[in-house]
C-alpha positions in Angstrom: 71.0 -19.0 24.9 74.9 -18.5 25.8 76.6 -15.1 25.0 78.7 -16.9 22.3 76.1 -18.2 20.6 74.5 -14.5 20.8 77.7 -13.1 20.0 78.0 -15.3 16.6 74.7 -14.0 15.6 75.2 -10.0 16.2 78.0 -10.9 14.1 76.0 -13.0 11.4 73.7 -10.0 11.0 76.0 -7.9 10.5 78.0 -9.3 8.1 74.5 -10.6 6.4 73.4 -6.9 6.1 76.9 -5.8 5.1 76.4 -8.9 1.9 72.9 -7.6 1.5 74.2 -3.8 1.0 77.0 -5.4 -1.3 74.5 -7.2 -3.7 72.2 -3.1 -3.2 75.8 -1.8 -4.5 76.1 -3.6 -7.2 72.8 -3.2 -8.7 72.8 0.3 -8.7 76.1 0.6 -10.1 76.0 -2.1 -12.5 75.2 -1.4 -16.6 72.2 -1.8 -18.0 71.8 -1.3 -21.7 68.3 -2.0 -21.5 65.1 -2.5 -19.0 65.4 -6.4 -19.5 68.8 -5.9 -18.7 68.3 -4.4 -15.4 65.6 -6.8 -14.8 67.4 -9.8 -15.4 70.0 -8.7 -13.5 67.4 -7.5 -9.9 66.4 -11.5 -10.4 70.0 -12.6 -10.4 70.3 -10.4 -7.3 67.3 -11.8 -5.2 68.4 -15.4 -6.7 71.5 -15.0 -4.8 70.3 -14.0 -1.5 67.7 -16.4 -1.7 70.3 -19.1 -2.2 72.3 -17.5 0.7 69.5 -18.3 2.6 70.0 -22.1 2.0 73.8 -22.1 2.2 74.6 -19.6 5.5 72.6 -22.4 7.9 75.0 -25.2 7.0 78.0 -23.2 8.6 76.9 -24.0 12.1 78.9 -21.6 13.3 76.7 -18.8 12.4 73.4 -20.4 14.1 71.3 -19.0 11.5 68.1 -20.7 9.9 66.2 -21.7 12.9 65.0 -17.9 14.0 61.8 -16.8 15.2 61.8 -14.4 12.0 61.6 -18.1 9.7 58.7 -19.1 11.2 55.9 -17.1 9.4 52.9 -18.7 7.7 53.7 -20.5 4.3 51.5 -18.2 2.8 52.1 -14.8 4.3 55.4 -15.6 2.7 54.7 -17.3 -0.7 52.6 -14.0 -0.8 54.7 -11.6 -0.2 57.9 -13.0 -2.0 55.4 -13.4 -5.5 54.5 -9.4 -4.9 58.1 -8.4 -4.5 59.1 -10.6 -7.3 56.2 -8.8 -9.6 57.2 -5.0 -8.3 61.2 -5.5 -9.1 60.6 -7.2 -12.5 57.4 -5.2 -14.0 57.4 -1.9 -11.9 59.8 0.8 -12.1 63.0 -0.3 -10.8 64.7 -1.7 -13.7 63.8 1.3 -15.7 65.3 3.0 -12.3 68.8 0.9 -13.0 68.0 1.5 -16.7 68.9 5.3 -16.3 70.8 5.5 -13.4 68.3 7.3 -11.8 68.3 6.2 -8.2 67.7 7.9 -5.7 67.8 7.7 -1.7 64.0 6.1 -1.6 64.9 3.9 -4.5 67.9 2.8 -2.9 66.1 1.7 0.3 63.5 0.0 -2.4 66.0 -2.7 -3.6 67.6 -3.0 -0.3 64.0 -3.9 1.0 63.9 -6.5 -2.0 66.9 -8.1 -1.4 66.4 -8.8 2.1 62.7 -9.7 2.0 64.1 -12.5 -0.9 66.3 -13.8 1.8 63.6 -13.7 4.3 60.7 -15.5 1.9 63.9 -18.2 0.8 64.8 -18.4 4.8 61.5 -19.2 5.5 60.4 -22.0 2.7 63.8 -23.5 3.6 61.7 -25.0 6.5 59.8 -27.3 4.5 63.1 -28.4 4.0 64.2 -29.0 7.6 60.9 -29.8 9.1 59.8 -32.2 6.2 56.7 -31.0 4.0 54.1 -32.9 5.5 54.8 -30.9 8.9 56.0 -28.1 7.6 52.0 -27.6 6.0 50.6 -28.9 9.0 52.3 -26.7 11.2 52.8 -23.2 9.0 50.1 -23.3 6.2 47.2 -21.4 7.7 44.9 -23.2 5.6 45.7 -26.6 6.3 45.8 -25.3 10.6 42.4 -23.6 10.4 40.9 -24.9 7.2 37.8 -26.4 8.3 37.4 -22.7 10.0 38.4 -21.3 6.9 35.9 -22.8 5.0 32.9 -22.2 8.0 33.9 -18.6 7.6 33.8 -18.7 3.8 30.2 -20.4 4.0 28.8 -18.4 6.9 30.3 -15.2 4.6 28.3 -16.7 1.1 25.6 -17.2 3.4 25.4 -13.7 4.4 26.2 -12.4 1.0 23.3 -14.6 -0.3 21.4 -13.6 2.2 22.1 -9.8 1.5 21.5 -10.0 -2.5 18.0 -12.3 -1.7 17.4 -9.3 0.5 18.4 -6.5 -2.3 16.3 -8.7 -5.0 13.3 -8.9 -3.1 13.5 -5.5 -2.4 12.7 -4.4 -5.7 9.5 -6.2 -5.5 8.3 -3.6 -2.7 8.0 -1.2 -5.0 4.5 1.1 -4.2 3.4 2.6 -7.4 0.7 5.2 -5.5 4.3 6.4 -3.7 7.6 7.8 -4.6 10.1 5.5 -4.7 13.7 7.0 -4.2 15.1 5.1 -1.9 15.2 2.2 -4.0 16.0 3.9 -7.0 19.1 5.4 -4.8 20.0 1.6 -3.5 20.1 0.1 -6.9 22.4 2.9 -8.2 24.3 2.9 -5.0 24.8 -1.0 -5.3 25.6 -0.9 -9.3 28.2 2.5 -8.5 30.2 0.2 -5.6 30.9 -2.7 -8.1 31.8 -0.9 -11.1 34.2 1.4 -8.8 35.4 -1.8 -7.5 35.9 -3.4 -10.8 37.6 0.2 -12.0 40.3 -0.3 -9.5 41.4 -4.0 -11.2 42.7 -2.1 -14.2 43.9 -4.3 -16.9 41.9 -7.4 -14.9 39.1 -5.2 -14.5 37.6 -6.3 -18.1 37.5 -9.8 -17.1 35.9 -9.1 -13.8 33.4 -6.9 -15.9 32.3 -9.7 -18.0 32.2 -11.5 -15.0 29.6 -9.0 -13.7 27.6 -8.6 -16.7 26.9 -12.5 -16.8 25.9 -12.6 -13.0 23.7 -9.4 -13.8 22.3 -11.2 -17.0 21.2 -14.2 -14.8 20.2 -12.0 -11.7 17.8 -9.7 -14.3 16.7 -13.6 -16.0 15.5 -14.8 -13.1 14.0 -11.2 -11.6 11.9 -11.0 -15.0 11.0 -14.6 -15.0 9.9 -14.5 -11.4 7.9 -11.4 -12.4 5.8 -12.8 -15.3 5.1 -15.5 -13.1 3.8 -13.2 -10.5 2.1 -10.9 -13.5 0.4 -14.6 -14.8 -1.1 -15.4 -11.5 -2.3 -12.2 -11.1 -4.1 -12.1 -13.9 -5.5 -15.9 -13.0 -7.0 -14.3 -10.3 -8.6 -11.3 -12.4 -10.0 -14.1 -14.5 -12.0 -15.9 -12.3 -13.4 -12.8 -10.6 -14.6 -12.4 -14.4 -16.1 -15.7 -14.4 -17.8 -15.0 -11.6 -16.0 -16.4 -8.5 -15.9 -13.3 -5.7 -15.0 -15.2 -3.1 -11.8 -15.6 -4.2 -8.5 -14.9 -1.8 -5.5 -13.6 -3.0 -3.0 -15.2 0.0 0.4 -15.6 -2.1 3.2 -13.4 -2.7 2.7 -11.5 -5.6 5.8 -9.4 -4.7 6.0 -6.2 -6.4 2.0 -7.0 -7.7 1.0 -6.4 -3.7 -0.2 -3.3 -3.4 -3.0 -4.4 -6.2 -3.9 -7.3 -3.7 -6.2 -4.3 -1.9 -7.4 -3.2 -4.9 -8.8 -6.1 -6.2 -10.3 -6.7 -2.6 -12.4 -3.2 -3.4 -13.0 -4.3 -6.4 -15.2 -7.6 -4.6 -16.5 -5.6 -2.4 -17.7 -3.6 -5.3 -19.1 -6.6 -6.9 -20.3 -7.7 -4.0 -22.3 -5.0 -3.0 -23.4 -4.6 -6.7 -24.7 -8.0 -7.1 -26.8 -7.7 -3.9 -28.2 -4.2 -4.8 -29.2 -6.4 -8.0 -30.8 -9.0 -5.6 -32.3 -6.4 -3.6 -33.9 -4.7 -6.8 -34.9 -7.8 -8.6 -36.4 -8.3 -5.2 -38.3 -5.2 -4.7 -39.6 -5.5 -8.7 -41.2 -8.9 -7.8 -42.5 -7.0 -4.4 -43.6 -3.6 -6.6 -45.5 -5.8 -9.0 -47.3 -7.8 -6.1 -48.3 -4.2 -3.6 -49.2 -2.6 -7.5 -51.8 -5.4 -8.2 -52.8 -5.7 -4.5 -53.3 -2.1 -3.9 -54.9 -1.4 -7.3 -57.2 -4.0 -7.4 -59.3 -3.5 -3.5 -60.6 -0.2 -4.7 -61.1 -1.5 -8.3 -62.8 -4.6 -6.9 -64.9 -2.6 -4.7 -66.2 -0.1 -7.2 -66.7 -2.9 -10.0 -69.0 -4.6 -6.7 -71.1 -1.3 -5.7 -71.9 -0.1 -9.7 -73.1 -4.2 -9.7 -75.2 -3.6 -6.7 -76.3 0.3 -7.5 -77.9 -1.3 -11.0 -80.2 -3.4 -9.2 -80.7 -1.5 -6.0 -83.7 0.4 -6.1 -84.1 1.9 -2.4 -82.7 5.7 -3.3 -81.4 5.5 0.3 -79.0 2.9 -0.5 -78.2 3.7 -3.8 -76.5 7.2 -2.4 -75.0 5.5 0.0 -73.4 3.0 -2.8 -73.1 6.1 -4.8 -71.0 8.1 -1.6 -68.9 4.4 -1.7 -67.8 4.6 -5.0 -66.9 8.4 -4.5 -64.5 7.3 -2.1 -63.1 4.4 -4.0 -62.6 6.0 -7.1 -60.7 9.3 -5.5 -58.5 6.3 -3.8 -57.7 4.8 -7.3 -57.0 8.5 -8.5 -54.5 8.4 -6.0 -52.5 5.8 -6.0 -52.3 6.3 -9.8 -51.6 9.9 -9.3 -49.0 8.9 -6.7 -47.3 6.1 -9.1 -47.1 8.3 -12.0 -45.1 11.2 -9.4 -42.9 8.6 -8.5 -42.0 7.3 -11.9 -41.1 10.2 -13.0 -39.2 11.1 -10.3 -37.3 7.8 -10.7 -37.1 9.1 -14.6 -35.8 12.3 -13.7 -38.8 13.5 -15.9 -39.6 16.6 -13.8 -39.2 20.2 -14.6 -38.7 22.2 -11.5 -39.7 26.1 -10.7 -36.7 26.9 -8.8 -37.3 30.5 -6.3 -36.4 31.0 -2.7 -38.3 29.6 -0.2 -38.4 29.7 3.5 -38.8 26.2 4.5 -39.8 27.0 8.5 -42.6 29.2 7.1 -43.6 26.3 4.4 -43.3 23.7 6.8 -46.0 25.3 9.3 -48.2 26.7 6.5 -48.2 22.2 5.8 -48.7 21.3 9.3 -51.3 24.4 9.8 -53.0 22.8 6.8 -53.3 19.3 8.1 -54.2 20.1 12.3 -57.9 18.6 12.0 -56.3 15.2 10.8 -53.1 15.9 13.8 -56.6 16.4 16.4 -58.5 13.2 15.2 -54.9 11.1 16.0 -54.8 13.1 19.1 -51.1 13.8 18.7 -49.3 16.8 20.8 -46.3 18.6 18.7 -43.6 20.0 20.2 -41.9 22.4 17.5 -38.8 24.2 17.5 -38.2 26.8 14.7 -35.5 29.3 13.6 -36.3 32.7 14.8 -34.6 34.3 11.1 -36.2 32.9 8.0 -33.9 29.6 6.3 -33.7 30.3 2.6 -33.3 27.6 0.4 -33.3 27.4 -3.5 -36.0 24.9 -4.0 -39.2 23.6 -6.1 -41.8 25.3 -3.7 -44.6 22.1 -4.6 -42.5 19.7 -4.3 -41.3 21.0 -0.9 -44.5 21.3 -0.4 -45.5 17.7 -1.0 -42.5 15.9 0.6 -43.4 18.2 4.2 -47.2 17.1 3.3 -46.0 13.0 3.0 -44.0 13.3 6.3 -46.8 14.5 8.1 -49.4 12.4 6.4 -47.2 9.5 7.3 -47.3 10.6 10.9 -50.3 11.4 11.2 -51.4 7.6 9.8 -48.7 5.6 11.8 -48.2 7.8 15.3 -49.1 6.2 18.0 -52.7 8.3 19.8 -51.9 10.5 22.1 -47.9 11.0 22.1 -45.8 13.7 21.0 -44.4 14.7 17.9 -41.4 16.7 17.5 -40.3 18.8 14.8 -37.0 20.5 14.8 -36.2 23.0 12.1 -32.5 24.8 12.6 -29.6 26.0 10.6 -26.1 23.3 10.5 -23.3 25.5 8.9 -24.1 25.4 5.1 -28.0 23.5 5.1 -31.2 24.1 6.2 -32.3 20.9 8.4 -36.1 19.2 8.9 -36.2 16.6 11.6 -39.7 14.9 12.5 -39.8 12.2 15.3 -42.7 10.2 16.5 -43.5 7.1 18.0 -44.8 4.5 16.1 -48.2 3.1 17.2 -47.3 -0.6 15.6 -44.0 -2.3 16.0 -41.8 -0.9 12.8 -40.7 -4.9 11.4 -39.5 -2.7 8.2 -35.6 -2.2 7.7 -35.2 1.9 7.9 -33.4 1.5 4.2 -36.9 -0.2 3.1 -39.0 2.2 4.4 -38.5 4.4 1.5 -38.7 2.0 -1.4 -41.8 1.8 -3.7 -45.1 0.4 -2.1 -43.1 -0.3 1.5 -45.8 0.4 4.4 -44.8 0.0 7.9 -47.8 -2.5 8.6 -47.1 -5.6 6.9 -50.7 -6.5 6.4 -51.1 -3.5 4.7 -54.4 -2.9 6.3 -54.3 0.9 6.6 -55.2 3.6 3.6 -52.0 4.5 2.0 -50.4 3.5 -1.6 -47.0 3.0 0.3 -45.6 5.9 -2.1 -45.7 8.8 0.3 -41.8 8.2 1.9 -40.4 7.1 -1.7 -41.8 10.1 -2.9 -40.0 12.6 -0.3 -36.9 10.8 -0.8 -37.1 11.2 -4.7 -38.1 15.0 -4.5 -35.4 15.6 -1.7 -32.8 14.6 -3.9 -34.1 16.1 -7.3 -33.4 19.5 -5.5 -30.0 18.2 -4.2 -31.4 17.5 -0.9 -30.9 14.3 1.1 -33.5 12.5 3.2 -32.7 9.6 6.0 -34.8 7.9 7.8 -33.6 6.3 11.0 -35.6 3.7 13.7 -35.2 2.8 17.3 -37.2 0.5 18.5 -40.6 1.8 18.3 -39.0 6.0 17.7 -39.2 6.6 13.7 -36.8 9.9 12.8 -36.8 10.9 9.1 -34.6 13.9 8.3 -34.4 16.5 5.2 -31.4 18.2 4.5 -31.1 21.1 1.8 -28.6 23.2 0.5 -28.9 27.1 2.2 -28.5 30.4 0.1 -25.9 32.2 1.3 -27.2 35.6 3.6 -25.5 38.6 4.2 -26.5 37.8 8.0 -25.0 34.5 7.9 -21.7 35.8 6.5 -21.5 38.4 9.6 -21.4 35.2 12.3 -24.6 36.0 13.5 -26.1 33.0 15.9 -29.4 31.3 15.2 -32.6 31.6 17.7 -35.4 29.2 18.2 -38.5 30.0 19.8 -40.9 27.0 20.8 -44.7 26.4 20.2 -46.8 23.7 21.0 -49.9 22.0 19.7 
């Protein structure tokens, strides 16, 4: 660019800003009966320069018009001349002129006005020079990047879709069993930013709030819908677990209905394990009614075959032997009636019990003491380990009696000859505990659990004395007096184990340790 050609411009900008503080002048000292006055007369201003802008470029001596300054976007322009053309006719300069009330600030205000109406008419004159066709190819930002434009706006409703699917869906993690704050707090948080937002649109704000309440209208629509949708299957689900189908799988989404997905899977495994104690017990009734009659009716049998044979024997040798025969049939019968009646009314909870204290070592080897002739015949070796202090218990002292007496007896019957049974009696923080092991002289084909149902013997063929009541017996006085009793197998090692309930000592309460001293039999 040549110095006179930089020369005419210094000099063009000057006298331009000299014309620009001309038109200021005037304005501020013009008269202005009213606010419409002074309005009208800020648009004849900035309709002035703006012409300017059209007529200064055809003197070519000022080469003006074709300046860097021109060649913003179309609309960075169109924007910012419609915002200045707003502020000068609906904000507070014409009530400024109004009053002759101007001030330095004010001043620079319209000077500001007036020049940025020359700049926005300066540059829309290049549509003019340029030709409009290549004047919006070339300066309209959305015709230049449009098709990025619009990528952006999509990837950005994208995103915002994806960031409201995220916020709806979040309300459907709701745990019910938990505190739920943090989603409370989101929902508030979310509904507080768009209200503040819509606050800050003033008189525009109420449209934008309707605008609001219909998206939250169709947002809440389709929340609820999806809900009872979810509520309905739900439901579907409970229905057929009523009609009987407890296999069902719940795999769908059932949203904010997830955390009862686990607890309708307890609730089939309740069922579950209901209906197959159901099995089990229908089961064992068939089995009860099938040991009843079987054990019953050999001793019957036999004593309705000797009193046939004692009427016509008359050798008084064989008649006392048929006589000794029935003896010992008929104390069989007595019990295994005896035994059934103990154990139904255990069953029953029919039973009064004499509650005292009672050591249960000392009990335990006044039992085994009792029974040591039938221990020698089955040539079984104890090895016992007792409490050295005594192990007070609150308990029914004959039925503690008679589930010791059935643990033994059941040893005693199904140990194998000539191994060693071990007894183990100690204190376990708050309860007194009875273990008994042996090893079993036939292989144990019974499930541990069965052991102590009604009429279950641990020889299938059931050829061994016994009513199959002695174990179901234990277990039902064990756990009148609060006790439990477990029976576990290994192989061929049978373990059954009491627990019960200890008073409280004085010598317990000052830490002291428990002893055990061992005997052998």
């Amino acid at each position: 660019m040549d110095t006179k050609l930089k020369n005419r411009r210094k000099l063009f900008v000057i006298l331009l800003m000299g014309y620009m503080a001309f038109v200021t002048a005037l304005l501020i000292n013009g008269f202005y009966p009213s606010t419409e006055a002074a309005a009208q007369g800020i648009l004849a201003a900035l309709a002035a320069t703006a012409a300017s802008a059209w007529i200064f470029p055809l003197f070519k001596s000022f080469g003006t018009g074709n300046e860097n300054i021109f060649k913003a976007p179309f609309e960075a322009a169109a924007g910012i001349g419609w915002v200045v053309l707003l502020f000068s006719q609906f904000g507070d300069l014409p009530w400024l002129l109004h009053a002759y009330y101007t001030d330095g600030i004010s001043t620079c205000i319209l000077f500001g006005c007036v020049a940025v109406s020359y700049w926005v008419s300066g540059c829309l004159r290049q549509a003019y020079v340029m030709g409009l066709g290549v004047y919006m190819r070339e300066r309209s930002l959305l015709v230049r990047y449009g098709r990025n434009i619009l990528g952006a706006c999509k990837s950005g409703a994208a995103k915002a879709r994806g960031g409201i699917a995220r916020l709806y869906h979040s309300f459907e993690e709701i745990d019910f069993s938990e505190r739920n704050n943090r989603i409370i707090l989101k929902i508030v948080a979310v509904n507080f930013m768009i209200l503040a937002a819509v606050c800050t649109l003033w008189f525009v704000g109420i449209f934008a709030l309707l605008v609001y309440s219909v998206i939250l209208f169709c947002i809440l629509r389709k929340y609820f819908d999806d809900l009872r949708g979810k509520y309905a299957r739900l439901l579907d689900f409970t229905n057929q677990m009523a009609e009987g189908d407890l296999d069902i799988e719940i795999t769908e989404d059932l949203g904010i209905f997830n955390p009862f997905k686990e607890e309708i899977r307890k609730i089939q495994d309740g069922y579950q394990k209901a209906v197959e104690k159901e099995v089990q017990s229908q089961r064992m009734r068939t089995e009860l009614v099938t040991n009843v009659s079987h054990d019953l009716k050999t001793p019957l049998t036999a004593i309705i075959t000797y009193v046939n044979l004692l009427k016509e024997e008359k050798d008084e040798e064989k008649r006392k032997e048929y006589v000794e025969i029935l003896d010992r049939k008929s104390l069989r019968l007595k019990v295994l009636i005896e035994d059934l009646f103990e154990i139904s009314k255990a069953s029953s909870q029919n039973v009064t019990l004499q509650i005292m204290d009672v050591d249960v070592a000392n009990l335990f080897k006044q039992v085994k003491l009792e029974m040591e002739k039938k221990f020698e015949e089955a040539g079984l070796l104890f090895r016992c380990s007792y409490p050295e202090e005594k192990l007070i218990c609150r308990l029914d002292s004959q039925k503690t009696y008679r589930i010791f007496e059935n643990l033994l007896i059941n040893v005693s019957k199904y140990a194998l000859t000539g191994t060693r049974v071990y007894v183990k009696i100690y204190a376990e923080e708050q309860n007194a505990v009875i273990q008994v092991m042996n090893v079993s002289a036939e292989e144990i084909t019974v499930k541990a659990s069965d052991l102590t149902e009604r009429f279950v013997r641990g020889d299938a063929s059931r050829n061994t004395e016994g009513s199959g009541l002695g174990l179901a017996i234990a277990k039902s006085f064990t756990e009148l007096q609060k006790g439990t009793f477990e029976i576990q197998v290994e192989g061929d090692l049978f373990k059954a184990e009491v627990r019960f309930k200890r008073k409280a000592q004085s010598s317990d309460a000052e830490g002291n340790m428990t002893a055990y001293v061992e005997c052998s039999n």
